[in-house]
MIDOSE-1310 file (N, C-alpha, C; in nm, 2 decimals, decimal comma, always signed):
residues 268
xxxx	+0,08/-0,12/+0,00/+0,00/+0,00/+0,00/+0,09/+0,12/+0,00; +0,07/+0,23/-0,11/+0,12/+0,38/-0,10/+0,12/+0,42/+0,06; +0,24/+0,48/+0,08/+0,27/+0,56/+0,17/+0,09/+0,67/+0,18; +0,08/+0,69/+0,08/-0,03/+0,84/+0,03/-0,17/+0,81/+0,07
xxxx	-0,18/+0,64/+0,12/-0,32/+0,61/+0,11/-0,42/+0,67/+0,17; -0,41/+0,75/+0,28/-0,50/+0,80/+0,31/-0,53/+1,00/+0,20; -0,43/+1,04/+0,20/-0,41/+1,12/+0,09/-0,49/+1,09/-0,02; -0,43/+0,96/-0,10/-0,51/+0,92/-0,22/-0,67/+0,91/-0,20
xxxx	-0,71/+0,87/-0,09/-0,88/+0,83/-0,06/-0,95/+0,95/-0,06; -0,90/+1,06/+0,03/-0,94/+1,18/+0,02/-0,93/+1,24/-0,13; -0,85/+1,22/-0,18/-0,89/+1,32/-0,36/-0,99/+1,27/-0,39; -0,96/+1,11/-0,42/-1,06/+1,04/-0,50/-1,22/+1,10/-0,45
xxxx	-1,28/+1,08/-0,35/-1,38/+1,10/-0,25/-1,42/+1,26/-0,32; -1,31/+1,32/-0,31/-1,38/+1,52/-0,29/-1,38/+1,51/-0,48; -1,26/+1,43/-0,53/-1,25/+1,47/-0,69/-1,39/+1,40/-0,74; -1,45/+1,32/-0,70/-1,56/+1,25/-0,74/-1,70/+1,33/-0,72
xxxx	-1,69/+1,34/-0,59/-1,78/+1,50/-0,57/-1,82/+1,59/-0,65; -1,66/+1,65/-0,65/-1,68/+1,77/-0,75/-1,69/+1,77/-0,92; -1,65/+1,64/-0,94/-1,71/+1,59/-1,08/-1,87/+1,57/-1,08; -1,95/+1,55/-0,96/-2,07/+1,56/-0,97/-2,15/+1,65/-1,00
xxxx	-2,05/+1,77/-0,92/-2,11/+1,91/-0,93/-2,14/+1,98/-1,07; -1,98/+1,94/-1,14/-1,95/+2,00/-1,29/-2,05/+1,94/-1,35; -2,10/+1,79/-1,32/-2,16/+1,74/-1,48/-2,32/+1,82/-1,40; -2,35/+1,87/-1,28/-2,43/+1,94/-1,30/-2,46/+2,05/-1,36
xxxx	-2,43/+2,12/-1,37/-2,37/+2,23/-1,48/-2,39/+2,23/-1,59; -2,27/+2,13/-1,64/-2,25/+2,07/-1,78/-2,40/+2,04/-1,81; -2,50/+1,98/-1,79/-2,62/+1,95/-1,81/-2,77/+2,07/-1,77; -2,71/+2,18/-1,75/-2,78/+2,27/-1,70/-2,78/+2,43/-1,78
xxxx	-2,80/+2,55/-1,73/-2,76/+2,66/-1,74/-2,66/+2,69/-1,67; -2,54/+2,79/-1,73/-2,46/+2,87/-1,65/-2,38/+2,95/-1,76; -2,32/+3,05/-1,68/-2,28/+3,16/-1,76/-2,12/+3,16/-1,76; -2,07/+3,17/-1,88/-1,91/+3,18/-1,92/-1,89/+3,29/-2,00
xxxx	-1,76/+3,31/-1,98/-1,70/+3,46/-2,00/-1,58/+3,44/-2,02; -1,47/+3,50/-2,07/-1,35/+3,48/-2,10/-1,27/+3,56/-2,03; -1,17/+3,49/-1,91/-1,08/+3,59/-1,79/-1,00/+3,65/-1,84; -0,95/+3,58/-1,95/-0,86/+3,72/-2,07/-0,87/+3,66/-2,25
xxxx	-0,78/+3,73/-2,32/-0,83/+3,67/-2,44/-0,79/+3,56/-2,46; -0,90/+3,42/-2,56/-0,88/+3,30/-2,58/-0,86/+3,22/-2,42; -0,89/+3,27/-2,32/-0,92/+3,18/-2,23/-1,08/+3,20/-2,10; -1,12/+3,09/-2,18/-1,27/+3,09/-2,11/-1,27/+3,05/-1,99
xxxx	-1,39/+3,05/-1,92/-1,38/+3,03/-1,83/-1,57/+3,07/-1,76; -1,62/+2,97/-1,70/-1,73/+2,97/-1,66/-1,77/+2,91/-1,50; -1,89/+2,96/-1,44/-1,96/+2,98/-1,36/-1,90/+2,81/-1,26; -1,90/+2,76/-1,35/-1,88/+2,56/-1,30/-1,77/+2,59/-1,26
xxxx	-1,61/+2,65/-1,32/-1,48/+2,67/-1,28/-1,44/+2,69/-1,15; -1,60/+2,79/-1,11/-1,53/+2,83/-1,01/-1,61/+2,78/-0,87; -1,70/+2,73/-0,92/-1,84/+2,65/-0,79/-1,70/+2,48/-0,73; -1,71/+2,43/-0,85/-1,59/+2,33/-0,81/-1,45/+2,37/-0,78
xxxx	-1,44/+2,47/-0,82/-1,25/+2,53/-0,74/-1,33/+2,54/-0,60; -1,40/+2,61/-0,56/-1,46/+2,65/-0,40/-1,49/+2,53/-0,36; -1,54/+2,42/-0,43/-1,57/+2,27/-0,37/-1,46/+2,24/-0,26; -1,38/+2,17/-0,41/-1,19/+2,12/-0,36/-1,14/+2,23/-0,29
xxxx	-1,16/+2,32/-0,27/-1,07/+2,44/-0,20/-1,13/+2,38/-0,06; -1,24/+2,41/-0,03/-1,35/+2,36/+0,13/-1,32/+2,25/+0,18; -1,30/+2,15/+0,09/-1,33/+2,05/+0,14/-1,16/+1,97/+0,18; -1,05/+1,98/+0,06/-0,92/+1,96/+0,05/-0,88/+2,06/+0,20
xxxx	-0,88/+2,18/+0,15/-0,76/+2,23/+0,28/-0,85/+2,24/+0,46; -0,97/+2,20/+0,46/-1,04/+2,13/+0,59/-0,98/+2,04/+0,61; -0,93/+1,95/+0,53/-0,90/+1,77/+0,61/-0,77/+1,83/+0,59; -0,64/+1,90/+0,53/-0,53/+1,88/+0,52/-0,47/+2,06/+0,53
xxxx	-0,52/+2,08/+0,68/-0,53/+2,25/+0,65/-0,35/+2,35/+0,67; -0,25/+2,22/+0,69/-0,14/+2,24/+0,69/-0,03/+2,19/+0,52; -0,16/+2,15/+0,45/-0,13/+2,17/+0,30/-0,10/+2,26/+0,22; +0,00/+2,33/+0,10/-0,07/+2,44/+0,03/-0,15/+2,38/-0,08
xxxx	-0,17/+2,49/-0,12/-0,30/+2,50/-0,27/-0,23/+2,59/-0,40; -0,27/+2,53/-0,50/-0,28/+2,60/-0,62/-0,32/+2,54/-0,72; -0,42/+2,66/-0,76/-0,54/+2,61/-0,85/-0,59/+2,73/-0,96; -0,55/+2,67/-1,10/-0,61/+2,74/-1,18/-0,72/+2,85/-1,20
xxxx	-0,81/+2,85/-1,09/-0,89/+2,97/-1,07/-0,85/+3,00/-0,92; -0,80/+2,98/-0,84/-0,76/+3,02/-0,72/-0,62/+3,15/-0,71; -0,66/+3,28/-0,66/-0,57/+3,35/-0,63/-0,41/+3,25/-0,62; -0,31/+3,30/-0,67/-0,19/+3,20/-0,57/-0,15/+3,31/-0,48
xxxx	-0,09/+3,20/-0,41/-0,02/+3,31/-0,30/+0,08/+3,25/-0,24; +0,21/+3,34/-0,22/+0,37/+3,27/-0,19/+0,39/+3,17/-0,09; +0,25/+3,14/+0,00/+0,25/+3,01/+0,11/+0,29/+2,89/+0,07; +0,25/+2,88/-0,05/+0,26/+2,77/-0,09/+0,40/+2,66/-0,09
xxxx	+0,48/+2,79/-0,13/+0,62/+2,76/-0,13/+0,71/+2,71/-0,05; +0,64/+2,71/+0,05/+0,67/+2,68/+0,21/+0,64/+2,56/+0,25; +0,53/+2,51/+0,17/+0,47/+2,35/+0,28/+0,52/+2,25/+0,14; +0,55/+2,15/+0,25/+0,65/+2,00/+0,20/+0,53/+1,95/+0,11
xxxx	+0,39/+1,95/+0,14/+0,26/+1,92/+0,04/+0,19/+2,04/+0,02; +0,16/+2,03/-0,12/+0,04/+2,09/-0,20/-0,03/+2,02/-0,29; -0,17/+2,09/-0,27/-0,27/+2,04/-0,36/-0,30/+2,12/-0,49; -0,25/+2,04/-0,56/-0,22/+2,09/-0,73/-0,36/+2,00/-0,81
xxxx	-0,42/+2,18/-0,84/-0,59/+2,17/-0,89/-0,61/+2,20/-1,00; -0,69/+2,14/-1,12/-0,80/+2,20/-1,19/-0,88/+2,17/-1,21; -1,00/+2,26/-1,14/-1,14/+2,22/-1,16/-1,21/+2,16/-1,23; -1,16/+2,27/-1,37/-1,20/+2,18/-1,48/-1,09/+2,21/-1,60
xxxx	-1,07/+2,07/-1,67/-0,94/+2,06/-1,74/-1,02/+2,03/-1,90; -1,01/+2,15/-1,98/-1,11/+2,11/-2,07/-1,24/+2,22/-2,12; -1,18/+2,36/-2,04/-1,33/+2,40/-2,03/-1,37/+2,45/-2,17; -1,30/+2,47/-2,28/-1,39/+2,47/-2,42/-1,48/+2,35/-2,41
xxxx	-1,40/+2,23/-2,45/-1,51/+2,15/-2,41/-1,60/+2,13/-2,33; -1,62/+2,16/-2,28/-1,72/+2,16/-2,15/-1,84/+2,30/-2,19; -1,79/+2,37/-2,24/-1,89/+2,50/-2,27/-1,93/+2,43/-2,40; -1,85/+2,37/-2,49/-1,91/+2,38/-2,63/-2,03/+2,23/-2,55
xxxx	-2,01/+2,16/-2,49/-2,11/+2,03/-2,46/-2,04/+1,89/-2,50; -1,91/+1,92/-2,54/-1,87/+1,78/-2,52/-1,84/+1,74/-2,44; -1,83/+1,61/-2,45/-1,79/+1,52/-2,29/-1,62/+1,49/-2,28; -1,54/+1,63/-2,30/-1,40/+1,60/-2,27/-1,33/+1,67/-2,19
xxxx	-1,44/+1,69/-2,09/-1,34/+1,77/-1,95/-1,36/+1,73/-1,87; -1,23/+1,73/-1,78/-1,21/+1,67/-1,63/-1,20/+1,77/-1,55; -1,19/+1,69/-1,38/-1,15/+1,79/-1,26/-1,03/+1,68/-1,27; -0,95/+1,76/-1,24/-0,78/+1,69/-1,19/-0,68/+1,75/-1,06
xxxx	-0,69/+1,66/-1,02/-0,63/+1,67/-0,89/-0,54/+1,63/-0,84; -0,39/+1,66/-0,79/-0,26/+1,59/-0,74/-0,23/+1,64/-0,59; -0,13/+1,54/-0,57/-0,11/+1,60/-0,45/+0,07/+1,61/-0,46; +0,17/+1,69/-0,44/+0,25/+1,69/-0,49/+0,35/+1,68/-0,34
xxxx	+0,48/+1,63/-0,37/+0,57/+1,64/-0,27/+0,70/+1,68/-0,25; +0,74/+1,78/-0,20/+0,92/+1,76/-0,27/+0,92/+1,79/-0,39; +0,84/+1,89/-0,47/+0,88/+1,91/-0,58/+0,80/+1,78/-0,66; +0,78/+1,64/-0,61/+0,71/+1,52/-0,72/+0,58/+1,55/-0,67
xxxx	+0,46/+1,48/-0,83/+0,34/+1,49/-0,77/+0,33/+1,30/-0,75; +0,29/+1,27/-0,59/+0,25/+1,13/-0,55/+0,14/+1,10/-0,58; +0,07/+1,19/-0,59/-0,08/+1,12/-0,60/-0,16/+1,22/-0,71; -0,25/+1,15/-0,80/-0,32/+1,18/-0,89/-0,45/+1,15/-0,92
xxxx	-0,56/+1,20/-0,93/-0,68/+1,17/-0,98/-0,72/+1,26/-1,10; -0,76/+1,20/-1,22/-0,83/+1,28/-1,31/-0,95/+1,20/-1,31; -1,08/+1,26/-1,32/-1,23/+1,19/-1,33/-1,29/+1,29/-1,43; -1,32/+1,18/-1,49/-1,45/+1,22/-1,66/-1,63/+1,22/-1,62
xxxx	-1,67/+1,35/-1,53/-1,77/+1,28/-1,46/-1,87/+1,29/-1,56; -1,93/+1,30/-1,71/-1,95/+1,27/-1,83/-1,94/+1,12/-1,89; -1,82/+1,07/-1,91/-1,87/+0,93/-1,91/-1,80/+0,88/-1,79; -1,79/+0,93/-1,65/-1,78/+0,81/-1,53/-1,69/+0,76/-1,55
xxxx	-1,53/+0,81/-1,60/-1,42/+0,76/-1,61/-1,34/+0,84/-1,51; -1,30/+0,72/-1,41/-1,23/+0,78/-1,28/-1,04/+0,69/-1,25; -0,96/+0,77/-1,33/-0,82/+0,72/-1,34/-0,77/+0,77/-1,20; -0,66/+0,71/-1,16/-0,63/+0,75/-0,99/-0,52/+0,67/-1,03
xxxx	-0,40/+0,71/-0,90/-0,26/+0,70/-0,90/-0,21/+0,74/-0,81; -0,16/+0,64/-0,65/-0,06/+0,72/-0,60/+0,14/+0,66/-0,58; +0,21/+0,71/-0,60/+0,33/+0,71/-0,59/+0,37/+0,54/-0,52; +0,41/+0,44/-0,64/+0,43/+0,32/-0,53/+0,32/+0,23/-0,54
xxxx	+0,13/+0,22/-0,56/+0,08/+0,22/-0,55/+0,00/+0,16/-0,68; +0,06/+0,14/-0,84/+0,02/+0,14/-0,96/-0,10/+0,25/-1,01; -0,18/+0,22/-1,13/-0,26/+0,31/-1,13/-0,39/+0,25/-1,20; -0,51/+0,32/-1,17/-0,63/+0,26/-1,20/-0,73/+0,31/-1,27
xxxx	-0,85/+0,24/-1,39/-0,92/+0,32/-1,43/-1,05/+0,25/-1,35; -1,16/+0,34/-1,28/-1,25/+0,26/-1,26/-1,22/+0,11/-1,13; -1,13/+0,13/-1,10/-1,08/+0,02/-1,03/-0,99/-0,09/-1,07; -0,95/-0,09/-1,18/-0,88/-0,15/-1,27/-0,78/-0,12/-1,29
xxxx	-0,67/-0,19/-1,27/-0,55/-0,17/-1,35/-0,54/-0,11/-1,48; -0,44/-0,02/-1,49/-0,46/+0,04/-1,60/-0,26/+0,01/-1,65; -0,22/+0,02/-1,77/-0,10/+0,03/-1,80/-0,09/+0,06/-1,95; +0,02/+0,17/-1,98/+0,06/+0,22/-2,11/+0,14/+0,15/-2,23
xxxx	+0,09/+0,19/-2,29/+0,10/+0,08/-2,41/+0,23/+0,05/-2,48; +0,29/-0,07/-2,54/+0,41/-0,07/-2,55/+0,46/-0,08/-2,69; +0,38/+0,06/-2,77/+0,42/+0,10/-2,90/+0,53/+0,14/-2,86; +0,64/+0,11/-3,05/+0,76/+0,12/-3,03/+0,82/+0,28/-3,12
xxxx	+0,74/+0,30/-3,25/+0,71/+0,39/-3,30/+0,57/+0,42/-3,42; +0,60/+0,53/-3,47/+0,51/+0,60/-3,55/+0,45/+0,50/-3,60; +0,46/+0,36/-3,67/+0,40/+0,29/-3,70/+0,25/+0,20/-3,66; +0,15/+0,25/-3,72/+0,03/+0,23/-3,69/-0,01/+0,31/-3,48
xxxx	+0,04/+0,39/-3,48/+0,03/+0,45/-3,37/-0,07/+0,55/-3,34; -0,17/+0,56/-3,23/-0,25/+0,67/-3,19/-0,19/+0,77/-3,11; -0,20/+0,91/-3,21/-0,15/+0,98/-3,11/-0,22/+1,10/-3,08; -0,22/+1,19/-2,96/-0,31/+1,26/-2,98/-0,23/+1,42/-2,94
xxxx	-0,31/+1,48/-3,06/-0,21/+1,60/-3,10/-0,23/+1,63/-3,18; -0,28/+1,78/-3,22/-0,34/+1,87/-3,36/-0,24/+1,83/-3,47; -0,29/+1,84/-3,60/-0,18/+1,81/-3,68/-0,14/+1,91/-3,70; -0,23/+2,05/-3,70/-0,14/+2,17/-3,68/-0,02/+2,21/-3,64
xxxx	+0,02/+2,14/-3,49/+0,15/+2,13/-3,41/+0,25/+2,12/-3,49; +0,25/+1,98/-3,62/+0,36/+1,96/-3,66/+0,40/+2,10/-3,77; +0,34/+2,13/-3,86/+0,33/+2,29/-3,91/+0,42/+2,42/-3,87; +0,34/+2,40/-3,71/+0,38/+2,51/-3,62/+0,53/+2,51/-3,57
xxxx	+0,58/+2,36/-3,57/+0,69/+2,32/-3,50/+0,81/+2,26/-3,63; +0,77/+2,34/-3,78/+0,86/+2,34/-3,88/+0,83/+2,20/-3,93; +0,78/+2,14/-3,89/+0,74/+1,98/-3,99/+0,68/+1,97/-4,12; +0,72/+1,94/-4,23/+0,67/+2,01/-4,31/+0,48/+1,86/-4,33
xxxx	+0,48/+1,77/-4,26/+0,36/+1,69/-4,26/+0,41/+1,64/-4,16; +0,30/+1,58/-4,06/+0,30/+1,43/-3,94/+0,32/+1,35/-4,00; +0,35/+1,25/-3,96/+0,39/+1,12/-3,99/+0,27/+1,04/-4,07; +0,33/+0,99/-4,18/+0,20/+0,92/-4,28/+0,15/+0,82/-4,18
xxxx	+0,24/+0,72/-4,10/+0,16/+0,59/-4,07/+0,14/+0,58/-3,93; +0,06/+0,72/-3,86/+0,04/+0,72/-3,73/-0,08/+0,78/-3,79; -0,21/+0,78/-3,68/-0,35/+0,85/-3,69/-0,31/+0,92/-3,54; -0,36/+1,04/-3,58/-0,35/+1,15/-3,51/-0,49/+1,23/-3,46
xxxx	-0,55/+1,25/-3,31/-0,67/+1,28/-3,23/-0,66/+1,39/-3,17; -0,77/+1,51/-3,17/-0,78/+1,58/-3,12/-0,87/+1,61/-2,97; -0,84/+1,60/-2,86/-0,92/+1,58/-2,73/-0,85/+1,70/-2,66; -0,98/+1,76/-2,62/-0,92/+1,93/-2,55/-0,86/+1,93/-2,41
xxxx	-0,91/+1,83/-2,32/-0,84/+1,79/-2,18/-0,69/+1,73/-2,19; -0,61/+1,84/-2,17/-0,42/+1,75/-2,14/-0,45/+1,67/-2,02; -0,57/+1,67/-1,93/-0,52/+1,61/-1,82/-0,59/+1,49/-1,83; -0,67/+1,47/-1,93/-0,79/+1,34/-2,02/-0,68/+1,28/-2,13
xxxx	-0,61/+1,36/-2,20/-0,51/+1,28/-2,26/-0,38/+1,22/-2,24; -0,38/+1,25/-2,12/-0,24/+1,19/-2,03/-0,30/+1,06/-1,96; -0,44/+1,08/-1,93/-0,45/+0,97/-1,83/-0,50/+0,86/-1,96; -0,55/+0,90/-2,05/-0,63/+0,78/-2,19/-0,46/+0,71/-2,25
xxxx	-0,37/+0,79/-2,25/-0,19/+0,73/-2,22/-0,19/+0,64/-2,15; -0,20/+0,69/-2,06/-0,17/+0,60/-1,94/-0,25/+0,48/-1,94; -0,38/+0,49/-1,96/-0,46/+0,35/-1,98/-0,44/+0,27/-2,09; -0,37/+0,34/-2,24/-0,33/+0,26/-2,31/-0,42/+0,23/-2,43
xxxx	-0,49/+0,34/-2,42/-0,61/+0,36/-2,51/-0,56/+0,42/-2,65; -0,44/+0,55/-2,64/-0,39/+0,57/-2,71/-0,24/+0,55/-2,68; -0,12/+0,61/-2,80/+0,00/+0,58/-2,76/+0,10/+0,71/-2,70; +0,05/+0,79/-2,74/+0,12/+0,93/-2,72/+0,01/+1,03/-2,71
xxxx	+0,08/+1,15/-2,64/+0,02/+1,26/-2,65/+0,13/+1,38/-2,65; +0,13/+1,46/-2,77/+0,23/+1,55/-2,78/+0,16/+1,68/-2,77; +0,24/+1,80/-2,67/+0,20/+1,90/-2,69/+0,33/+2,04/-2,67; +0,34/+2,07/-2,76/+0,43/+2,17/-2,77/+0,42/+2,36/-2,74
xxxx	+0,28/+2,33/-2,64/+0,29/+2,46/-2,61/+0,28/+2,47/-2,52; +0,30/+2,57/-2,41/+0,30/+2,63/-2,27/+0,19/+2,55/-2,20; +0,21/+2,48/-2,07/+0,10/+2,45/-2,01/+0,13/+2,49/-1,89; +0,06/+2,46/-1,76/+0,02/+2,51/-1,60/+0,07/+2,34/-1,58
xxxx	+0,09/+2,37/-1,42/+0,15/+2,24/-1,34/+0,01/+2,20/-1,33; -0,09/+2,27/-1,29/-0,25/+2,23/-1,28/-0,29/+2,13/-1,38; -0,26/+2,19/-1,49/-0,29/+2,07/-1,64/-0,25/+1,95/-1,64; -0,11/+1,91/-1,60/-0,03/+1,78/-1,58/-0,03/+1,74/-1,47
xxxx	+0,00/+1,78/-1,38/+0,01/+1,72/-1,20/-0,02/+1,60/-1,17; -0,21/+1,58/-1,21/-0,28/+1,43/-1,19/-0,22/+1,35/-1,28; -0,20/+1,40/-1,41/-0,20/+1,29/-1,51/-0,05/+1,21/-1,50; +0,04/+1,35/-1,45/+0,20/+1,25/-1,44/+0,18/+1,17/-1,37
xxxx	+0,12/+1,15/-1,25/+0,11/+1,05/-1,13/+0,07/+0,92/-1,21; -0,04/+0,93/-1,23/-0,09/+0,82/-1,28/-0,03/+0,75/-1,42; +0,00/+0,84/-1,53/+0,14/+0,80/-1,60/+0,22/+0,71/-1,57; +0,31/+0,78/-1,48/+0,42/+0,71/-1,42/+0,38/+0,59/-1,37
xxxx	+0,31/+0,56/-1,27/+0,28/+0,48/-1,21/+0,18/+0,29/-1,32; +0,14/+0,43/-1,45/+0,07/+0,30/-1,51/+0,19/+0,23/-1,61; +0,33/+0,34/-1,58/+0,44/+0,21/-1,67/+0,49/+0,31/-1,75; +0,44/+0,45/-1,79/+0,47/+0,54/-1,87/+0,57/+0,67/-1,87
xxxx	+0,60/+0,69/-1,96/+0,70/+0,82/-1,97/+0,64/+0,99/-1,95; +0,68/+1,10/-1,89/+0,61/+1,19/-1,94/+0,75/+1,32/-1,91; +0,79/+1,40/-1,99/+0,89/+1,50/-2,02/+0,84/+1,61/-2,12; +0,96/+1,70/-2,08/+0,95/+1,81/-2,14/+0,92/+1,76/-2,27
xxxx	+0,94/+1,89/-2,40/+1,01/+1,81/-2,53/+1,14/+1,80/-2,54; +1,22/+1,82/-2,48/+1,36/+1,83/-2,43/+1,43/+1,72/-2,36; +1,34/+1,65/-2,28/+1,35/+1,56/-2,20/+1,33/+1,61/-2,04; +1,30/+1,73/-2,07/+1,34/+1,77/-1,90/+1,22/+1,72/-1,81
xxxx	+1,27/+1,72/-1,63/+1,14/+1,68/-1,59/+1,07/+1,74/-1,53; +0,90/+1,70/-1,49/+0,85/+1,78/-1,43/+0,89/+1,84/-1,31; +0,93/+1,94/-1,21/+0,90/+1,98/-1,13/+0,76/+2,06/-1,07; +0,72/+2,01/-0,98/+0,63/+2,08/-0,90/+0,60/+2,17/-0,81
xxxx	+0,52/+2,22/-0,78/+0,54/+2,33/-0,70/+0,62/+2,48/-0,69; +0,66/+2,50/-0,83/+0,76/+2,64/-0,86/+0,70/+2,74/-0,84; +0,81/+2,84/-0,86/+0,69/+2,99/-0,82/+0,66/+3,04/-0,93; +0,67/+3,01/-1,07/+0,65/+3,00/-1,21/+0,57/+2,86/-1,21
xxxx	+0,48/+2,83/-1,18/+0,42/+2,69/-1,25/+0,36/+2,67/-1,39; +0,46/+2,69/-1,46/+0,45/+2,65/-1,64/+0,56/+2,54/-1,65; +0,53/+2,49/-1,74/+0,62/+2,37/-1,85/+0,60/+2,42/-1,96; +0,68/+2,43/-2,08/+0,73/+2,47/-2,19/+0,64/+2,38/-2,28
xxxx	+0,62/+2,24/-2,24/+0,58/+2,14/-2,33/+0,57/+2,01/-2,26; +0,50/+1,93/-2,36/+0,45/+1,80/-2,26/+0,44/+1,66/-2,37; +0,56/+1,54/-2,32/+0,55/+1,49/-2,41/+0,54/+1,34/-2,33; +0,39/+1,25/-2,39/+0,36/+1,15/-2,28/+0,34/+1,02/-2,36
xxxx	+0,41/+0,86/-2,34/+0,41/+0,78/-2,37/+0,43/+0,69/-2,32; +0,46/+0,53/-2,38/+0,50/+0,42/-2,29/+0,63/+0,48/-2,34; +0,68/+0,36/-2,23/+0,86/+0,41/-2,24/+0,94/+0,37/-2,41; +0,91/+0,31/-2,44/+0,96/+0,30/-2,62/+0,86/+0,36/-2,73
xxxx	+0,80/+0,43/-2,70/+0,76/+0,51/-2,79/+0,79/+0,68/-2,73; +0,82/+0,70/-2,60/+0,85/+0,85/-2,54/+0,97/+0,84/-2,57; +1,07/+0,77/-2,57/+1,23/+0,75/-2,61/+1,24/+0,81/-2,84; +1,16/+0,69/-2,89/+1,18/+0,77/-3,02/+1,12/+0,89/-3,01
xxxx	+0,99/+0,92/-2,93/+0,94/+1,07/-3,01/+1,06/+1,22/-2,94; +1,14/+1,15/-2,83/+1,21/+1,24/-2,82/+1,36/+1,26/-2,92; +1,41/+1,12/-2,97/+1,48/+1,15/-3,03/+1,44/+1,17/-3,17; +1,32/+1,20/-3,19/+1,26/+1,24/-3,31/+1,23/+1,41/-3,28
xxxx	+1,23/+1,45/-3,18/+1,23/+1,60/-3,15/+1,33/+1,64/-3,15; +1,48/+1,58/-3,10/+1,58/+1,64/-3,12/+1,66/+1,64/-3,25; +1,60/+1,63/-3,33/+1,64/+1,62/-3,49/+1,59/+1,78/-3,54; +1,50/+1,84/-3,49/+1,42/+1,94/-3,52/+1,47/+2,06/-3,47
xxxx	+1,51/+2,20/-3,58/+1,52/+2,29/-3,54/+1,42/+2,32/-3,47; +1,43/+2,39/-3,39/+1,31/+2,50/-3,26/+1,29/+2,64/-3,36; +1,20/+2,64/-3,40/+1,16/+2,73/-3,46/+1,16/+2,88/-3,39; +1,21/+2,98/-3,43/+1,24/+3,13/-3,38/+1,06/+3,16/-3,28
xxxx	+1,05/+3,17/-3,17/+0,98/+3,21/-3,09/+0,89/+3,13/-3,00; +0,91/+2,97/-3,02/+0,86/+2,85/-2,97/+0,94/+2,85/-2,87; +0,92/+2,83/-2,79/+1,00/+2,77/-2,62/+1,01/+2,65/-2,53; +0,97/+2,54/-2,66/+1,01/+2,39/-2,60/+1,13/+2,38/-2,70
């Protein structure tokens, strides 16, 4: 049993909750607005950030917090745990009506995140992961798949990216998926549903946190595009880029990135 067990039961429990609250929502009226340009953001964002904020730092009130719609604030920096949040991971989707956003939730330590939950409370897909502990969809073992390359491979990632990132086409003999949650396509990695997920733009530790947990834990790779690794808890929480597989397919796609000029104003 994880060191985290008690840790792990509490996400699960409050992240399950607050997945109940969103697909209330999601199924209802509510009002969205955009906090600055190209980033939405609606009425649900922030009913379930106040959920996990109530209910998380009540049971663990010597935790810090940071959360995508939550003020941050320099405390954080201080405590050996934090709870690393997003309400909701996906919220185009979720405004437009599709069923591809999650609440994701980690618990991080020392800079690592130990424990992970992302839940799909739309189709009732509940992945979980703590440090030590393997990882699960639904209760089930879950483990990442042991594609070796581009060949007949699902990956998921605009084909735009490759364009953007000097490619002059993706790869002919991989099929390539677009799903708006990074923190739904790290954990569908991790279950082995698909093979990769590349993303080569700026993301929040909030986006990744849950999904690395459970990644790691289901057998899988997840790095910069560079190779570098996650740290957690910075006083900057961005990553440059996010690149997530089983371990022989994350090994070629990175030495298939290091072949590639970095195009003048990209930062992976």
């Amino acid at each position: 049993m994880s060191r985290f067990a008690d840790d792990h039961a509490l996400l699960i429990e409050t992240v399950r909750e607050a997945g109940a609250l969103a697909l209330d929502f999601f199924q209802g009226d509510y009002e969205h607005w955009d906090k600055a340009q190209g980033e939405p953001v609606s009425e649900a964002d922030h009913a379930v950030d106040a959920l996990l904020k109530e209910r998380l730092c009540a049971a663990r009130p010597d935790y810090g917090w940071l959360s995508e719609e939550s003020t941050d604030t320099p405390e954080r920096l201080d405590r050996e745990r934090v709870f690393i949040v997003d309400p909701i991971d996906g919220t185009r989707a979720f405004i437009r009506g599709d069923p591809e956003f999650t609440v994701s939730a980690a618990l991080a330590e020392a800079g690592r995140a130990v424990v992970g939950v992302v839940y799909n409370p739309a189709t009732d897909e509940m992945f979980e992961a703590a440090e030590g502990g393997g990882a699960r969809l639904n209760g089930a073992p879950i483990t990442a798949s042991a594609q070796v390359d581009w060949s007949g491979a699902r990956v998921i990632s605009g084909t735009r990216m490759f364009s953007r990132a000097g490619w002059t086409a993706p790869p002919a003999d991989a099929e390539f998926f677009a799903i708006n949650s990074i923190a739904y396509r790290m954990a569908l990695v991790a279950a082995g549903r698909y093979d990769a997920c590349i993303s080569l733009g700026t993301k929040s530790e909030w986006d990744i946190a849950g999904g690395a947990v459970i990644l790691a834990e289901a057998g899988g790779r997840a790095s910069t595009a560079r190779g570098g690794a996650f740290d957690f808890n910075q006083s900057e929480p961005k990553v440059d880029s996010v690149v997530v597989a089983g371990p022989a397919m994350h090994a070629m796609i990175r030495d298939f990135l290091d072949t590639i000029e970095r195009p003048a104003g990209m930062r992976w």
